[in-house]
C-alpha positions in Angstrom: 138.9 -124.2 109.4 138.9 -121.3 106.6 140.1 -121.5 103.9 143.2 -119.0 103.4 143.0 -117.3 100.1 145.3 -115.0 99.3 144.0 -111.2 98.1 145.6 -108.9 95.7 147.2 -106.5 97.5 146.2 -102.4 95.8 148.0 -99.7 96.3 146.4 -96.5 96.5 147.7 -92.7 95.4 146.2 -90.0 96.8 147.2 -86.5 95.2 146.4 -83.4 96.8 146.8 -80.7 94.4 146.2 -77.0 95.5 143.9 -75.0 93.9 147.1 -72.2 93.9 144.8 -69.7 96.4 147.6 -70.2 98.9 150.2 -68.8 96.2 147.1 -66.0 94.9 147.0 -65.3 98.9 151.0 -64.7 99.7 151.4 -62.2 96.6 148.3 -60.5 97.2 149.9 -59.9 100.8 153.3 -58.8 99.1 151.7 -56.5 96.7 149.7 -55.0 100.0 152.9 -54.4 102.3 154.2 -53.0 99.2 152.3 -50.5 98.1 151.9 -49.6 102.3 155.7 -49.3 102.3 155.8 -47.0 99.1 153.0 -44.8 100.9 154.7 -44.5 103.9 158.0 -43.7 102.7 156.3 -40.8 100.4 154.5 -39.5 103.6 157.7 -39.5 105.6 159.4 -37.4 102.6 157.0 -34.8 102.2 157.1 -34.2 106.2 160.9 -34.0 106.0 159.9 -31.7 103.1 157.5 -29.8 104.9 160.1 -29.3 107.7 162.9 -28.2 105.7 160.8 -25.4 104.1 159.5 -23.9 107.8 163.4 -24.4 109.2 163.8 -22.4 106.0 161.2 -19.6 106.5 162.0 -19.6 110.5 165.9 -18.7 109.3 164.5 -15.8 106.8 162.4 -14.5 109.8 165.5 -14.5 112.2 167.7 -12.9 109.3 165.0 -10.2 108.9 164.7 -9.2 112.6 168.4 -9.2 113.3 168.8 -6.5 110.1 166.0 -4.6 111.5 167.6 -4.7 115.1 171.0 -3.5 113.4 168.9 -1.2 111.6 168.1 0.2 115.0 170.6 0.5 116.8 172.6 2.4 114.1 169.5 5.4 113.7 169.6 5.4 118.3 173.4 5.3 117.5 173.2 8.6 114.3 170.9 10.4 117.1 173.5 10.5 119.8 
């Protein structure tokens, strides 16, 4: 038979270390969504602007034609 002889037993240690592009990678993506965010927030203001000043203009118009239809009626209403 064999002879039995006993081996030293190793241990080995594997260490992964990352090369930190997953950490580059997720605030690259943060920086992304927020800049997107700030953009889209601005454009939704300046079409509520936008908006606000035709509602604005639309009222001035409607103010103006109901003067010049009081206007009206009281010179019909002086001829009579």
């Amino acid at each position: 038979m064999a002879d039995y002889q006993e081996r030293p037993t190793t241990t080995t240690v594997i260490e992964k270390r990352g090369g930190g592009g997953t950490m580059v990678a997720v605030l690259l993506l943060v920086v992304v969504v927020a800049i997107a965010a700030f953009f889209l927030i601005s454009s939704q203001t300046r079409k509520d602007s936008a908006v606000e000043g035709a509602a604005t203009q639309v009222g001035q118009a409607a103010s103006d034609v109901g003067d010049a239809a009081k206007d009206a009626a009281g010179a019909v209403k002086d001829q009579q």
